[in-house]
N, CA, C and O of each residue as an XYZ file, in Angstrom:
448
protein
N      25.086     23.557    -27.719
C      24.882     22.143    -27.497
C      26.235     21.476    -27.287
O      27.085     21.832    -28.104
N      26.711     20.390    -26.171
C      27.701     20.213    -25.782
C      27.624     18.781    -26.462
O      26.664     18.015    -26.389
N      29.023     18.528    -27.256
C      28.819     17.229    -27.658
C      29.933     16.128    -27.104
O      31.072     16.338    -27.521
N      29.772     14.999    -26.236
C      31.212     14.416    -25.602
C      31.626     13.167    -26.792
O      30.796     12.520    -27.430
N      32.678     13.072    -26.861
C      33.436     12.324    -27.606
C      33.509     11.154    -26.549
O      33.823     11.446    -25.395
N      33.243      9.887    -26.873
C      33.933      8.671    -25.992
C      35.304      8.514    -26.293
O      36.021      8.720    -27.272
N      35.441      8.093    -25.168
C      37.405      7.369    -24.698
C      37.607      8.782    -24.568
O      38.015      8.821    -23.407
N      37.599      9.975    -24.971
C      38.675     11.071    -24.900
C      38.050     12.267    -23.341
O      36.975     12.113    -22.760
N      38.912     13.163    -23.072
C      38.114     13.487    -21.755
C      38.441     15.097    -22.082
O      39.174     15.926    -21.542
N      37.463     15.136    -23.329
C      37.360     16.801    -23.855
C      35.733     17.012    -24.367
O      34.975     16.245    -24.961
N      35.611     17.976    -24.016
C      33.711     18.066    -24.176
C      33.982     19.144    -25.379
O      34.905     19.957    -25.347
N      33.222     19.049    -26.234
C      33.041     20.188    -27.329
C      31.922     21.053    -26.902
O      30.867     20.426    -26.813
N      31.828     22.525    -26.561
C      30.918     23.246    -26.540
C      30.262     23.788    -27.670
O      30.489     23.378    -28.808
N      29.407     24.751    -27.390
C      28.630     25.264    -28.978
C      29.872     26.079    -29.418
O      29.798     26.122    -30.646
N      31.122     26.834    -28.955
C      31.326     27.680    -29.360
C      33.085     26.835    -30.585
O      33.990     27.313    -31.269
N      32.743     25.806    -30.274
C      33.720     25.046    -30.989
C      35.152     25.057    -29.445
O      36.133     24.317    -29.503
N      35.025     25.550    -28.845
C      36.564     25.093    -27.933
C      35.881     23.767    -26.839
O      34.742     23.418    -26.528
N      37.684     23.170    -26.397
C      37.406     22.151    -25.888
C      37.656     22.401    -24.268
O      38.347     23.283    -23.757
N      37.058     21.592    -23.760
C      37.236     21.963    -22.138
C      37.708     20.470    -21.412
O      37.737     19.457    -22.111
N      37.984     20.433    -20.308
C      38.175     19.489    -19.515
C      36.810     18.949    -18.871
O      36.084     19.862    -18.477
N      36.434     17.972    -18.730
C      35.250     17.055    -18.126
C      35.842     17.532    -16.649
O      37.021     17.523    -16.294
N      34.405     18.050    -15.719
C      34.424     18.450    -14.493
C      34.563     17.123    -13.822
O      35.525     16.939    -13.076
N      33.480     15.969    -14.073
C      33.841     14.940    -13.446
C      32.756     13.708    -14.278
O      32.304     14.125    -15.345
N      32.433     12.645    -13.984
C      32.249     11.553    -14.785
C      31.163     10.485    -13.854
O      31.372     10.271    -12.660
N      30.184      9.972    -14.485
C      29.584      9.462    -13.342
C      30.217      7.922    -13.387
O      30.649      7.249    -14.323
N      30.078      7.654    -11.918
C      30.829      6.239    -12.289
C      29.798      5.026    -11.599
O      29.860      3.843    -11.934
N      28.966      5.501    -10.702
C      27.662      4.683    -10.433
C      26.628      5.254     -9.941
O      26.743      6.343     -9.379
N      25.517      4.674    -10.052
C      24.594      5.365     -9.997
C      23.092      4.340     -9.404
O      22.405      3.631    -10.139
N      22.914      4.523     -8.072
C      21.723      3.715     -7.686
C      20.636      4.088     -7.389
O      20.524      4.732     -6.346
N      19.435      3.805     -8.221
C      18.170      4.342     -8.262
C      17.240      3.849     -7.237
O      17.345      2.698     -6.813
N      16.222      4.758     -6.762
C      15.479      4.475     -5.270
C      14.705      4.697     -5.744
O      14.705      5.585     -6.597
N      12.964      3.538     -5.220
C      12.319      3.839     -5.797
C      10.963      3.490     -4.817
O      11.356      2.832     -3.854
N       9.383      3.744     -4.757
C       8.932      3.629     -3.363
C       7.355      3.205     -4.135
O       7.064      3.704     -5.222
N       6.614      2.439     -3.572
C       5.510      2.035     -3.868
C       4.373      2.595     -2.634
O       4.535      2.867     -1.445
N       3.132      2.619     -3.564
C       1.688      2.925     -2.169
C       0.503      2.360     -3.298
O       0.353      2.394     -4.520
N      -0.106      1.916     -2.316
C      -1.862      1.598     -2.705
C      -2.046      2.610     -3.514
O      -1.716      3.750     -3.187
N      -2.560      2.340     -4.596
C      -3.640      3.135     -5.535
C      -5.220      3.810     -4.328
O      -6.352      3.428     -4.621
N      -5.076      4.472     -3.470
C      -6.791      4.403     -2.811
C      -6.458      6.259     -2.787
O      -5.329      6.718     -2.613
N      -7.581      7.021     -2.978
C      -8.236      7.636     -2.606
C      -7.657      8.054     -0.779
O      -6.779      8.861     -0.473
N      -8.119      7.581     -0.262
C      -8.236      7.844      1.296
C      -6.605      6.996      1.796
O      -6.701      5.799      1.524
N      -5.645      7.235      2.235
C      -5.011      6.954      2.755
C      -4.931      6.252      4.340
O      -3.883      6.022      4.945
N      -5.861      6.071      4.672
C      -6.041      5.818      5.896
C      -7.125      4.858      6.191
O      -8.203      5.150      5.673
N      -7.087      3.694      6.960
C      -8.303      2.543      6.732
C      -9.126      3.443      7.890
O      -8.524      3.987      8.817
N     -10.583      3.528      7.714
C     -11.637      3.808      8.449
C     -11.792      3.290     10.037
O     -11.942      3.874     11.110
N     -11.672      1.819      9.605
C     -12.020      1.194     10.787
C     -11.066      1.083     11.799
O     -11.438      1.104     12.973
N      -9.577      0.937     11.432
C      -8.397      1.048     12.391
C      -7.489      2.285     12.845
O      -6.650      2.584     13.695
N      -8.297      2.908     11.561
C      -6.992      4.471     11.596
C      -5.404      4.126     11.538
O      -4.678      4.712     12.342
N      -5.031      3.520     10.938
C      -4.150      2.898     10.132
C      -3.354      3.350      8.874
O      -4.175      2.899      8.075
N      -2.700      3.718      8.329
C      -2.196      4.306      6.961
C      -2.495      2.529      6.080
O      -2.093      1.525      6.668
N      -3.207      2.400      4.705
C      -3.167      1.285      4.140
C      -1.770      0.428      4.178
O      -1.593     -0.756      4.467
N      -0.767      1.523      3.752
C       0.044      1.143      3.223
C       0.905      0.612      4.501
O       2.136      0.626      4.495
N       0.277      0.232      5.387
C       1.386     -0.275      6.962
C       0.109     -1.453      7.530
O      -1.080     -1.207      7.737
N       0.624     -2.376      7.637
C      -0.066     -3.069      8.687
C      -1.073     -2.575      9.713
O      -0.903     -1.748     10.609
N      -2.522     -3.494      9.271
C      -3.620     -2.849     10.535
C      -2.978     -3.395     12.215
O      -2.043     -4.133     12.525
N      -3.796     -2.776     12.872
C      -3.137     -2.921     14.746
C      -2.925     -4.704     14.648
O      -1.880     -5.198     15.070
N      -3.968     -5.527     14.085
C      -4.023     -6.630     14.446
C      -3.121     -7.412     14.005
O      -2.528     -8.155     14.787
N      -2.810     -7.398     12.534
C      -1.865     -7.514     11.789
C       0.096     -7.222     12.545
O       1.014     -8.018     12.740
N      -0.034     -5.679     12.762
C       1.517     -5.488     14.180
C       1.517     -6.247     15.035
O       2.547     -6.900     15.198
N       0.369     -6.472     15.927
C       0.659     -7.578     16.806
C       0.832     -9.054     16.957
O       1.193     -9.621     17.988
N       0.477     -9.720     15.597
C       0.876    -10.896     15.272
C       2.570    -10.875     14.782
O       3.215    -10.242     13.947
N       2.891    -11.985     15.844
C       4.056    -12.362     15.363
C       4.318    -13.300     14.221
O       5.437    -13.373     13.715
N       3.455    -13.908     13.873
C       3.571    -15.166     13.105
C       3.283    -15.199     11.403
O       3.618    -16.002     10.532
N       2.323    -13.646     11.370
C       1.847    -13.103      9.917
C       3.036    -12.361      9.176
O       3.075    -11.131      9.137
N       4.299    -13.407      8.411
C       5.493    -12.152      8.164
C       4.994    -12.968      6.582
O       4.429    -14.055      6.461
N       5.461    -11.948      5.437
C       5.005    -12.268      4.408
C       6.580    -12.204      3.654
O       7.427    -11.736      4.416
N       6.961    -12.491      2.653
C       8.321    -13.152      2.116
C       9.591    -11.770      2.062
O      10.773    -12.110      2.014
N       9.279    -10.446      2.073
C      10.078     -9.718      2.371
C      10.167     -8.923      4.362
O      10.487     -7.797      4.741
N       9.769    -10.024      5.059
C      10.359     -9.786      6.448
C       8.941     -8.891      6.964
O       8.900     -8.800      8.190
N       8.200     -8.462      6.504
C       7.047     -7.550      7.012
C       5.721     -8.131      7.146
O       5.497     -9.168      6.521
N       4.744     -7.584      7.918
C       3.588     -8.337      7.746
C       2.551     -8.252      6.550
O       2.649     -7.323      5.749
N       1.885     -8.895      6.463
C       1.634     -9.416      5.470
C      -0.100     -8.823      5.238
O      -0.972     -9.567      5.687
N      -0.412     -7.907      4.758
C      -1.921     -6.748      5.139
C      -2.259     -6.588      3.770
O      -1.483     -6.041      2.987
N      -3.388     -7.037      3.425
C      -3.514     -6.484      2.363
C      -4.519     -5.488      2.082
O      -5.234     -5.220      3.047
N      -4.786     -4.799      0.880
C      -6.147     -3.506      1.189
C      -7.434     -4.151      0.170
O      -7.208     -4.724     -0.896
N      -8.649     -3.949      0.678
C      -9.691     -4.333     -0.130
C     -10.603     -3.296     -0.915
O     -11.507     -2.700     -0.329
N     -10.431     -3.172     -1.771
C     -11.649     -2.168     -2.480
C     -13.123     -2.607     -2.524
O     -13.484     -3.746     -2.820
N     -13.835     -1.714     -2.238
C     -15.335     -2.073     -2.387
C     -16.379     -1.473     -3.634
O     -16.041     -0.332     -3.948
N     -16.996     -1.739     -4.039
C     -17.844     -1.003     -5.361
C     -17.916      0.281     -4.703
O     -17.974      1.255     -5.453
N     -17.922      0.427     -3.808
C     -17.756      1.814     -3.794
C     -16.685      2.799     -3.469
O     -16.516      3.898     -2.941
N     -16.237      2.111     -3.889
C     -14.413      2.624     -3.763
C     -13.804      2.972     -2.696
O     -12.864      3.762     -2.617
N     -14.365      2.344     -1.777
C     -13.420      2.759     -0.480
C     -12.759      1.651     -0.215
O     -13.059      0.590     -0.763
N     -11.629      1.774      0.790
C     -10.508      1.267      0.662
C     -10.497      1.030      2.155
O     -10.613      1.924      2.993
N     -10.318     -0.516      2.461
C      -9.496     -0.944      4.129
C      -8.285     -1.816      4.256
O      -7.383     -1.940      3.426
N      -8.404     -2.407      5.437
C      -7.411     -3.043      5.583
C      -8.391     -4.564      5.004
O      -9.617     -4.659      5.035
N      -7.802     -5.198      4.704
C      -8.859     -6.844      4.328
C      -9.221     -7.307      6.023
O     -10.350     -7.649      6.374
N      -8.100     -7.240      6.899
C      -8.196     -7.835      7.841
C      -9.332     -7.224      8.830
O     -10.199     -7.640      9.598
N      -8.856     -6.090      8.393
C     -10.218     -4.785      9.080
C     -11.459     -5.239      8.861
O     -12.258     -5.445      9.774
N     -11.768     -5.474      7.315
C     -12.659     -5.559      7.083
C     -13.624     -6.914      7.088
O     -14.837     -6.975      6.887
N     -12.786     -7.858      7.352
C     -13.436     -8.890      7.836
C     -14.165     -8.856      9.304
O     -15.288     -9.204      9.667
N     -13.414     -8.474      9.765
C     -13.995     -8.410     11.405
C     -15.481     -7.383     10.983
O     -16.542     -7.877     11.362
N     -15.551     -6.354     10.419
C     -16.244     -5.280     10.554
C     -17.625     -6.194      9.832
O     -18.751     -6.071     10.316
N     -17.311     -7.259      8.423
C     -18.429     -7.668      7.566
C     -19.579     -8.347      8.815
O     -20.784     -8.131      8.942
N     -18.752     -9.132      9.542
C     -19.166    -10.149     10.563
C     -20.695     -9.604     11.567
O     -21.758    -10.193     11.767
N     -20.158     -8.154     12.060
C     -21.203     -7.495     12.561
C     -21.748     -6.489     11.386
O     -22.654     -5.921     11.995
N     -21.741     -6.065     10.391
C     -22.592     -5.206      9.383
C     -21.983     -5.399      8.070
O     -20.795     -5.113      7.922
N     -22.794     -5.933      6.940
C     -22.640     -5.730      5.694
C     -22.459     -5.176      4.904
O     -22.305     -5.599      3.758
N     -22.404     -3.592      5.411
C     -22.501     -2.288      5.183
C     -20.994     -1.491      5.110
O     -20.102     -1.988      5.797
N     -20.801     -0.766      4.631
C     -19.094     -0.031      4.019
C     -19.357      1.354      5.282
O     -20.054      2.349      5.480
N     -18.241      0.543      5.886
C     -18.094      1.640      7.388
C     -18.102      3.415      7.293
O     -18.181      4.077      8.327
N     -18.009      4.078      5.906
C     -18.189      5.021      5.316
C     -19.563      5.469      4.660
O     -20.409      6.306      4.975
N     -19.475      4.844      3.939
C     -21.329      5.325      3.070
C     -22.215      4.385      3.285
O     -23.109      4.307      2.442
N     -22.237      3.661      4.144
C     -23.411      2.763      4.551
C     -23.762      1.782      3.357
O     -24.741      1.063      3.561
N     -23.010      1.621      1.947
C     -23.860      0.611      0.922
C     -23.261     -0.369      1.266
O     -22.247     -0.721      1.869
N     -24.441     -0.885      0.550
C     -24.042     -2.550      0.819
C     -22.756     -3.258      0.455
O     -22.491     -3.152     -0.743
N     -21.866     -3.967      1.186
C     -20.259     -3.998      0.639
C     -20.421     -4.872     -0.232
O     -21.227     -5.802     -0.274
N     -19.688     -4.578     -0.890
C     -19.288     -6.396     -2.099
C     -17.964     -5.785     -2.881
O     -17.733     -4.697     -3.409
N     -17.343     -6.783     -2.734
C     -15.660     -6.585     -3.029
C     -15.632     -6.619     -4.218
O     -16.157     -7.580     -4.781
N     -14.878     -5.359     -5.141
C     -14.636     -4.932     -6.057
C     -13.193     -5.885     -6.480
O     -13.306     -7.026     -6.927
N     -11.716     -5.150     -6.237
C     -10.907     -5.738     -5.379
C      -9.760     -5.413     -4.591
O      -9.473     -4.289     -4.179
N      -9.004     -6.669     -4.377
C      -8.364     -7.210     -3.084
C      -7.020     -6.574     -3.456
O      -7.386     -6.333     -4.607
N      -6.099     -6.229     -3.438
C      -4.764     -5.884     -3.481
C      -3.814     -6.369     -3.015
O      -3.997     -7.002     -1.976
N      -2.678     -6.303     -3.463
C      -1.650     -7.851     -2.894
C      -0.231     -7.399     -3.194
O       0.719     -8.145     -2.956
């Protein structure tokens, strides 16, 4: 077990001798990446990855949401499938129905 002493630049090993520190960290920046909680990665109705803007959503210029990107959010349904919200509005309009298992939709929820 290696034990370091602060201020001094000698490491104690298990065997009791001291060594020179190879090198020292001096910063260190952590990266870190977010995705939708869904099951299916991909919205049904647009073929879309959730986690990116549906087609309709890219082609608006005017939908930018406060970090420079557009602004898409994903909707869950009781039956756990997963779209784009924007998708899925257009889709409620002509069928009530979850473009996957045919039940009846009703929003579980919305993601943001």
């Amino acid at each position: 077990m290696e034990k370091m002493e602060e201020g001094e630049k000698t490491v104690e090993n298990g065997e009791g001798q001291e060594s020179e520190r190879m090198f020292a960290l001096k910063k260190w920046n952590a990266v870190a990446m977010w995705s939708w909680d869904v099951e299916c990665d991909t919205c049904a109705i647009c073929r879309v990855q959730v986690m990116d803007a549906c087609l309709r959503c890219q082609s608006e210029t005017t939908k930018v949401d406060a970090r420079g990107g557009k602004d898409c959010v994903v909707v869950w349904g009781e039956c756990n499938h997963s779209f784009h919200q924007c998708c899925m509005s257009l889709w409620i309009k002509q069928n009530n129905r979850c473009p996957l298992c045919q039940q009846q939709w009703s929003v579980q929820k919305l993601g943001k």
